[in-house]
C-alpha positions as CSV (number, residue, x, y, z in Angstrom):
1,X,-112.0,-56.2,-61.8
2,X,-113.7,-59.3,-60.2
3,X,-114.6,-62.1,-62.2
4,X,-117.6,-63.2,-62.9
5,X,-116.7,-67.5,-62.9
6,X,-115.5,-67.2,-59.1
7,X,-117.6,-69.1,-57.1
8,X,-119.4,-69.1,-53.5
9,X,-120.7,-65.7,-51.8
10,X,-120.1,-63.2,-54.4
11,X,-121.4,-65.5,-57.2
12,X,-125.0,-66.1,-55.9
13,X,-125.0,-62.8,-55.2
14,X,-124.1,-61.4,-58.8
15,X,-126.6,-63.8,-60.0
16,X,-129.4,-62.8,-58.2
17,X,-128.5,-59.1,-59.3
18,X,-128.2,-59.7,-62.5
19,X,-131.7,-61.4,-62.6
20,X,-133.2,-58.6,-60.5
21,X,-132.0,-56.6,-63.8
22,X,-133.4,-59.3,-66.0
23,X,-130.4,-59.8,-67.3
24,X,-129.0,-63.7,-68.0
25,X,-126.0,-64.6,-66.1
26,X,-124.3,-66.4,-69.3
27,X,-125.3,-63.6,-71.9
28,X,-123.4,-61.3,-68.7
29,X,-120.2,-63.2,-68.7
30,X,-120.4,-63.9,-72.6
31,X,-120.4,-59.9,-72.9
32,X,-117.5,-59.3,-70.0
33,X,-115.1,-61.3,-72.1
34,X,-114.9,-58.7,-75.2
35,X,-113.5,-55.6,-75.0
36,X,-113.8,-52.2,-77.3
37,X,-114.5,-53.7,-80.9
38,X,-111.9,-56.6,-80.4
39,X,-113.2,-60.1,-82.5
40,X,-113.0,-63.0,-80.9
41,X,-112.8,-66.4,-81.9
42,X,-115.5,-69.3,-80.8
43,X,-112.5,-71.4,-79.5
44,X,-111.2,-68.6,-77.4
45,X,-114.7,-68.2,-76.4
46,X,-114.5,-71.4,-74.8
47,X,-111.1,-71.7,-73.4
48,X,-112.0,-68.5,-71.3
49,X,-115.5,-69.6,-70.6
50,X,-114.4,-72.9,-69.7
51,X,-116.9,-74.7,-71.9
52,X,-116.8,-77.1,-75.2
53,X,-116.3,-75.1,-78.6
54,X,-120.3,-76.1,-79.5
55,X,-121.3,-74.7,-76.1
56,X,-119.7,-71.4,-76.8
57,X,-120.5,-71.5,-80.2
58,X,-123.8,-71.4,-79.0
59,X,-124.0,-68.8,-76.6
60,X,-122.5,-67.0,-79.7
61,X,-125.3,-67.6,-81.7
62,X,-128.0,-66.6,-78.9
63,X,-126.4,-63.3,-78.2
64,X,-126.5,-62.7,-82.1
65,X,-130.2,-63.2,-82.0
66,X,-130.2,-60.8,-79.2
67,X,-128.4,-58.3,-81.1
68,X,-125.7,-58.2,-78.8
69,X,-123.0,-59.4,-80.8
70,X,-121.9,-59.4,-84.8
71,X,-120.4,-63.2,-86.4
72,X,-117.8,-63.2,-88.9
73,X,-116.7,-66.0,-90.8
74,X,-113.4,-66.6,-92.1
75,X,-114.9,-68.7,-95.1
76,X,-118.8,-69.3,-96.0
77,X,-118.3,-72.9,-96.2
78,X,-116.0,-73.3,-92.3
79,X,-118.3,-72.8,-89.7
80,X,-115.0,-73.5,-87.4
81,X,-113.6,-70.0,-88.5
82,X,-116.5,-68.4,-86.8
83,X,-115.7,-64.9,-84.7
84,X,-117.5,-62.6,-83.2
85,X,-117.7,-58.9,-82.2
86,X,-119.7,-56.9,-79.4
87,X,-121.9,-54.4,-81.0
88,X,-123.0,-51.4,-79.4
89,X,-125.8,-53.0,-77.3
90,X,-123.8,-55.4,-76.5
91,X,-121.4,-53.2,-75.0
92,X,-124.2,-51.1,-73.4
93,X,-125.2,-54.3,-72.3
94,X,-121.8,-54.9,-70.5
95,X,-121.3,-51.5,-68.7
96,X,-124.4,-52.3,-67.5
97,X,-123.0,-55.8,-66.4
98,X,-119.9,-53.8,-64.6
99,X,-121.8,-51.6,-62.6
100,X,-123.8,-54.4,-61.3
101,X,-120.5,-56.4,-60.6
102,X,-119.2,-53.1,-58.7
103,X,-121.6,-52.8,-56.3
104,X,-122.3,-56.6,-55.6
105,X,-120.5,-57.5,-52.2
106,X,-120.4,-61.2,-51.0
107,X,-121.7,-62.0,-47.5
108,X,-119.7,-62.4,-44.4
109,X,-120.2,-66.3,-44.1
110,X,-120.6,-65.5,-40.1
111,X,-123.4,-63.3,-40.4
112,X,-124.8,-64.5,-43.5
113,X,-129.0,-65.1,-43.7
114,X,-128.7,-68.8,-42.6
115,X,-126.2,-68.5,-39.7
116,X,-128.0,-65.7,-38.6
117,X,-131.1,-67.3,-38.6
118,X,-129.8,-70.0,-36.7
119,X,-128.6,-67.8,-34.1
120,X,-131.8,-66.3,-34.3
121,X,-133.8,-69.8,-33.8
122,X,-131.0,-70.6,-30.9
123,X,-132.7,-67.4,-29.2
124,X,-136.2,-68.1,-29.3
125,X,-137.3,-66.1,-32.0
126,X,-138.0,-68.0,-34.8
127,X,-140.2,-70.7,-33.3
């Protein structure tokens, strides 16, 4: 399956899919990196989103608000024991975000919209 950190082509392109769909890019990746009913911990949030423990924590927090995920805690009193779990719009939410990954394609940097406009201003027809 393609990742949704790689960068260039394919990236711009996923994002502007995934906005098309009104759906936001870091809710989209947040989503991709549970599976099934798995937990997962803030710091392994982080690690795999490559972002600091407060960053993921959160993205945890705004997708909880959006209903999209569950947070456990360990202990009342230790906010660091913090995990969370998709819940089942949340993982609606993240077929949704595979299909959209499926079809996106990344342009041919030869015949990509600004080298083809180029050629196309080269020609005469842009002017």
């Amino acid at each position: 399956m393609r990742e949704l950190t790689s960068a260039g082509p394919l990236g711009s392109a996923l994002r502007r899919a995934l906005r098309a769909a009104e759906i936001d890019p870091k809710m989209a990746r947040l989503v991709l990196l549970f599976y099934e009913w798995r937990e997962l911990r803030v710091r392994e949030i982080a690690w795999r989103l490559g972002v600091s423990k407060s960053t993921a924590s959160r993205h945890l927090d705004r997708a909880e608000q959006a209903g999209l995920v569950d947070k456990f805690y360990d202990n009342e009193l230790d906010r660091r024991a913090t995990s969370g779990r998709l819940t089942e719009r949340g993982r609606q939410l993240r077929i949704t975000v595979e299909k959209i990954l499926a079809t996106c394609t990344p342009l041919d940097p030869k015949y990509g919209w600004a080298s083809g406009r180029r050629a196309a201003t080269a020609r005469g027809q842009y002017e």
